[in-house]
C-alpha positions as CSV (number, residue, x, y, z in Angstrom):
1,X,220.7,145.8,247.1
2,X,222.8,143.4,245.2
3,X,220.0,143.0,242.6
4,X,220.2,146.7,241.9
5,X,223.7,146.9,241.4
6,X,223.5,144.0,238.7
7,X,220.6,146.3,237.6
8,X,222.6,149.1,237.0
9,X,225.7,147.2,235.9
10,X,223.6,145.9,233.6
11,X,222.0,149.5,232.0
12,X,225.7,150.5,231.9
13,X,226.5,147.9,229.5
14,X,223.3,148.6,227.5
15,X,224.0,152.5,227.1
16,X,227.8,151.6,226.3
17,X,226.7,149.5,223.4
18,X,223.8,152.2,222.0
19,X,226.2,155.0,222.6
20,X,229.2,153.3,220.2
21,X,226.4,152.1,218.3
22,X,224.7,155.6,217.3
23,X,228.2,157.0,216.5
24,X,228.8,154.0,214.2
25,X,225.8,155.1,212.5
26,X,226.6,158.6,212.2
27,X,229.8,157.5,210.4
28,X,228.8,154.4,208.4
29,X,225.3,155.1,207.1
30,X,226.0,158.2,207.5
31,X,222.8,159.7,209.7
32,X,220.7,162.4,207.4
33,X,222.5,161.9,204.3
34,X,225.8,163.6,206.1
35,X,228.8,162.8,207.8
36,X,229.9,164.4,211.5
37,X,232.9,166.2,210.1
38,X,230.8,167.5,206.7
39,X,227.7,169.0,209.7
40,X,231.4,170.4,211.3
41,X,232.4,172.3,207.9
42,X,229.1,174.0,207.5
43,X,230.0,176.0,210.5
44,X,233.5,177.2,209.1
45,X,235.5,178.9,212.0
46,X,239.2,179.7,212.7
47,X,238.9,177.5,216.4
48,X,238.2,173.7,214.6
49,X,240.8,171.5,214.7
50,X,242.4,168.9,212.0
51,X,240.1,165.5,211.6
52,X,243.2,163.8,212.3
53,X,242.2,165.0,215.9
54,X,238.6,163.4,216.3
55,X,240.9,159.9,216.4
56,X,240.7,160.4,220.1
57,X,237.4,158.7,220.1
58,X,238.6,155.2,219.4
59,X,240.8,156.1,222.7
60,X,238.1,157.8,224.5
61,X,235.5,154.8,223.6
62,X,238.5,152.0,224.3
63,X,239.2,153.5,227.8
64,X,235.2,153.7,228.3
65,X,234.7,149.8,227.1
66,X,237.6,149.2,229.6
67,X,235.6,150.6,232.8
68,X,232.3,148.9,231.7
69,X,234.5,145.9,232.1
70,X,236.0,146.4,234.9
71,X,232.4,147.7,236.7
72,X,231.2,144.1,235.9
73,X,234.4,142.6,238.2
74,X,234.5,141.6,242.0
75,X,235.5,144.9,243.8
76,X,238.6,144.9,246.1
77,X,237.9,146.1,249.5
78,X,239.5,149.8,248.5
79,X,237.7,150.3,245.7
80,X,235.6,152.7,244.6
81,X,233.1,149.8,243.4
82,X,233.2,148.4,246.9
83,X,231.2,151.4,248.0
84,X,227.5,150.9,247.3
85,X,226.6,155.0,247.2
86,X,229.7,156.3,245.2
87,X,229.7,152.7,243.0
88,X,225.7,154.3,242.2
89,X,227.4,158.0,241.2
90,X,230.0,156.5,239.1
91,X,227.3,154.3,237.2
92,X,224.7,156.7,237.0
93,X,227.4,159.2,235.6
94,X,228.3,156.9,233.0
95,X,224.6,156.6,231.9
96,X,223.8,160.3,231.7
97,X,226.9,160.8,229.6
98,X,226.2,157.8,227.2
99,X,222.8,159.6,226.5
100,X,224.0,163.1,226.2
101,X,226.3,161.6,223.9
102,X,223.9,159.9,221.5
103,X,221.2,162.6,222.2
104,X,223.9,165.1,220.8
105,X,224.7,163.2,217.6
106,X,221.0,163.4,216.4
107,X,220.6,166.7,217.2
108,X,224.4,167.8,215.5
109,X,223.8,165.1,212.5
110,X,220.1,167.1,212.0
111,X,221.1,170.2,212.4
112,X,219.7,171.0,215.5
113,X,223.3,173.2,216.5
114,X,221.1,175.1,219.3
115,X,219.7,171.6,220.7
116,X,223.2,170.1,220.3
117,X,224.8,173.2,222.6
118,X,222.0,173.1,225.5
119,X,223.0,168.6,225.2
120,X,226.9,169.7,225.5
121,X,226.3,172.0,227.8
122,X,224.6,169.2,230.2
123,X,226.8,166.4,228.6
124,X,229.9,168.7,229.9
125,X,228.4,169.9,233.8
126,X,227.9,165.9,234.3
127,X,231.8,165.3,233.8
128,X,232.4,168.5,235.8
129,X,230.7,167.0,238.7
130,X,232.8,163.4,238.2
131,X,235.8,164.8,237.6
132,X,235.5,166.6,240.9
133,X,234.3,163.2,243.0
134,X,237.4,161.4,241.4
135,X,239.7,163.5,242.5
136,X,238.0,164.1,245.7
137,X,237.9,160.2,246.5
138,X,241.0,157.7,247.2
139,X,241.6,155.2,244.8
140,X,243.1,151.7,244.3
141,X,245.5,151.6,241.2
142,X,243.0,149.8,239.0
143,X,240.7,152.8,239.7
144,X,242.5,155.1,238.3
145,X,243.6,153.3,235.3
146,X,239.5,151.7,234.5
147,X,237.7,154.8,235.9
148,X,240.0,157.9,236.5
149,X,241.9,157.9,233.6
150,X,238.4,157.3,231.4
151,X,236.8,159.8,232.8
152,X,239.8,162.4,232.7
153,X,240.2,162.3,228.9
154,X,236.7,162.2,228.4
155,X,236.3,165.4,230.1
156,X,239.2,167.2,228.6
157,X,237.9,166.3,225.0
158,X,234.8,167.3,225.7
159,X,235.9,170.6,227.1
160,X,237.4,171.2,223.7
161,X,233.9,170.1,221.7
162,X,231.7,171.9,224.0
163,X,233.7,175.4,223.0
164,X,234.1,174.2,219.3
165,X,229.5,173.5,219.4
166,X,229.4,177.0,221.1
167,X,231.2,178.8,218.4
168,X,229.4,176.4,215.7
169,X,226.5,177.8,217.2
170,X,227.5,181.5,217.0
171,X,228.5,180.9,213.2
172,X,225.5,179.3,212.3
173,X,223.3,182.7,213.9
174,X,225.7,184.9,211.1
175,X,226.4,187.3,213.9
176,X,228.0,190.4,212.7
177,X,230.7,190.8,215.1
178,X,231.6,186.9,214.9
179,X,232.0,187.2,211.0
180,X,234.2,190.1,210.8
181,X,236.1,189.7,213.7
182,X,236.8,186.3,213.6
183,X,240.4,186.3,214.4
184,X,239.9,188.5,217.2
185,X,237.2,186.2,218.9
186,X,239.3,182.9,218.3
187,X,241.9,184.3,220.2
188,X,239.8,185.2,222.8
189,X,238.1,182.1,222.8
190,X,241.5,180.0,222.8
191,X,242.1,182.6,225.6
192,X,239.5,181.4,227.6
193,X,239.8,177.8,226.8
194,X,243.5,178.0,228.1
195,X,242.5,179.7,231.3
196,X,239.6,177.3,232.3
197,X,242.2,174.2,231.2
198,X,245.1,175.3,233.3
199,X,242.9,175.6,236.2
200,X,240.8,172.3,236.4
201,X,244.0,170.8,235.6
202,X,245.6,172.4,238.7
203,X,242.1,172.0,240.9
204,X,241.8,168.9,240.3
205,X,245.5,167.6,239.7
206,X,244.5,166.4,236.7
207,X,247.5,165.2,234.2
208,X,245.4,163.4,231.7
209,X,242.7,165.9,231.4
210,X,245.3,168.6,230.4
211,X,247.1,165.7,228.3
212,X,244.0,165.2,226.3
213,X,243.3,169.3,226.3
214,X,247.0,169.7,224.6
215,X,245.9,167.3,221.8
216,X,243.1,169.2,221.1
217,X,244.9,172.4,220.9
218,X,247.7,170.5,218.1
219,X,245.1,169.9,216.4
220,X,244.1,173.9,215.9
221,X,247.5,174.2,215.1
222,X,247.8,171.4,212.7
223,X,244.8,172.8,210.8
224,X,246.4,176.5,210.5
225,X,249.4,175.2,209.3
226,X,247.8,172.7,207.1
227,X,248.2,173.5,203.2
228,X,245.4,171.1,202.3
229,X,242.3,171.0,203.9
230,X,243.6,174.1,206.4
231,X,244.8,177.8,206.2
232,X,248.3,177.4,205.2
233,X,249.6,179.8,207.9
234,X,247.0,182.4,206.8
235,X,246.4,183.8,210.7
236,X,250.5,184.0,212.1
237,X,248.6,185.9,215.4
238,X,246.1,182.2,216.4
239,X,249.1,180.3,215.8
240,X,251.2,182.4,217.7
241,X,248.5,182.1,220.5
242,X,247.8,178.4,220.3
243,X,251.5,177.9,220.5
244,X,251.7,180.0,223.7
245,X,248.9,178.1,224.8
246,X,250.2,174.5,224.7
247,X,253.8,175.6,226.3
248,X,251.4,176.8,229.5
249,X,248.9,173.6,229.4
250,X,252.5,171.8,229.4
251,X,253.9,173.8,232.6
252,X,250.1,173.2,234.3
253,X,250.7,169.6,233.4
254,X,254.0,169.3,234.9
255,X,253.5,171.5,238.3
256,X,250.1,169.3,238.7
257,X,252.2,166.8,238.4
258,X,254.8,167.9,241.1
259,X,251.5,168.8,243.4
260,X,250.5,165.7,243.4
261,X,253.8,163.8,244.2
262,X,254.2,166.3,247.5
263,X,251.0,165.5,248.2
264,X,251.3,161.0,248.1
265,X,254.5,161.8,249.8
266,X,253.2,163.4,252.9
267,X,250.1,161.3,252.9
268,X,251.2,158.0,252.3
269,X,249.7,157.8,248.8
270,X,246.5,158.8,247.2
271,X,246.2,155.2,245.6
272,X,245.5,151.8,248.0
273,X,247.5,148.5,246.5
């Protein structure tokens, strides 16, 4: 038993390094002749957000390095490492969502936008499914810090890139209705987005997923308003709606967050010491 736990401690720490290292690649060689962002501006649409934006990866990959740290430390008797089956479903989440993230940059890098949607599409159920066990389970401190908090803003930016791969996928079929509606659909889109948001924040009291959700929502604001490299206030009506859209993630944020303060108070607490 204990040999299979270094075993998978082990693979952990393997796909961690592949996964950064791939995405390294993508930016510094830069895979097929192209970089992620100049694949991203082959699909133009109204719902991408400023590059400033995809900076959430060094976050998103510190936070990650953090828990494959932490994984390899002695577990307090509370933790979720101290228990052998939900120890296995954190690890083996970890590992499907390093390869779905290295199987999707080949497949976005080459082109492959219907491949890349059906690897999102997987890469983004997987977090679904550990987003609900972590907020189903009780935690010691340093479990939500080194796996909560990891996993939360990993979700809520991948929420965001899953619909940004969908529409990139529409785009790149040169559907009718998307190209001359394409205000119309953002907003619906952005619609839809907010609606999903605002409730897995609520379902699963999720303060850093909706966090991470609002930055990726500035950031489709920041390119609308952009003069360079934006649309210099072109559509008044998506920023109108993005706007209205962060002031209700905000509100989800902050009743999630009064939820779950009733909630430690009449049960103790939700974290162990």
């Amino acid at each position: 038993m204990k040999s299979s736990a270094t075993g998978s401690k082990i693979f952990v720490t393997i796909m961690y390094v592949v996964m950064v290292a791939v995405n390294a690649m993508a930016v510094l060689l830069p895979l097929n002749g192209v970089t992620t962002q100049e694949v991203s501006d082959s699909y133009p649409n109204l719902f991408a957000p400023a590059g400033v934006t995809f900076s959430i990866w060094s976050v998103i990959y510190t936070l990650l390095l953090l828990f494959v740290i932490y994984q390899w430390l002695p577990p307090k008797p509370k933790s979720l490492l101290a228990d052998p089956p939900i120890a296995r479903k954190i690890r083996g989440l970890f590992i499907l969502t390093s390869i779905c993230n290295s199987l999707w940059i080949f497949a976005w890098q080459y082109f492959y936008v219907g491949l890349s949607v059906i690897i999102m599409l997987v890469f983004l159920v997987s977090l679904i499914y550990g987003s609900v066990l972590l907020a189903r389970t009780k935690k010691t401190k340093l479990d939500y810090w080194l796996i909560r908090l990891p996993f939360s803003v990993y979700f809520g930016w991948i929420t965001i890139a899953t619909i940004a791969d969908i529409i990139a996928f529409f785009v790149d079929k040169k559907l009718a209705f998307i190209n001359d509606h394409q205000v119309g659909w953002t907003i619906a889109i952005l619609i839809v987005g907010l609606a999903i948001i605002v409730f897995t924040t609520w379902f699963n009291l999720d303060i850093a997923y909706g966090i991470t959700t609002i930055w990726g929502y500035a950031g489709i604001l920041i390119k609308h308003q952009a003069a360079t490299d934006g649309f210099n206030g072109k559509y008044p009506s998506i920023m109108t709606t993005v706007v209205v859209c962060l002031v209700v993630i905000a509100i989800a944020c902050v009743v999630a967050a009064f939820r779950l303060r009733g909630q430690r108070t009449r049960s103790g607490s939700f974290l162990e010491n």
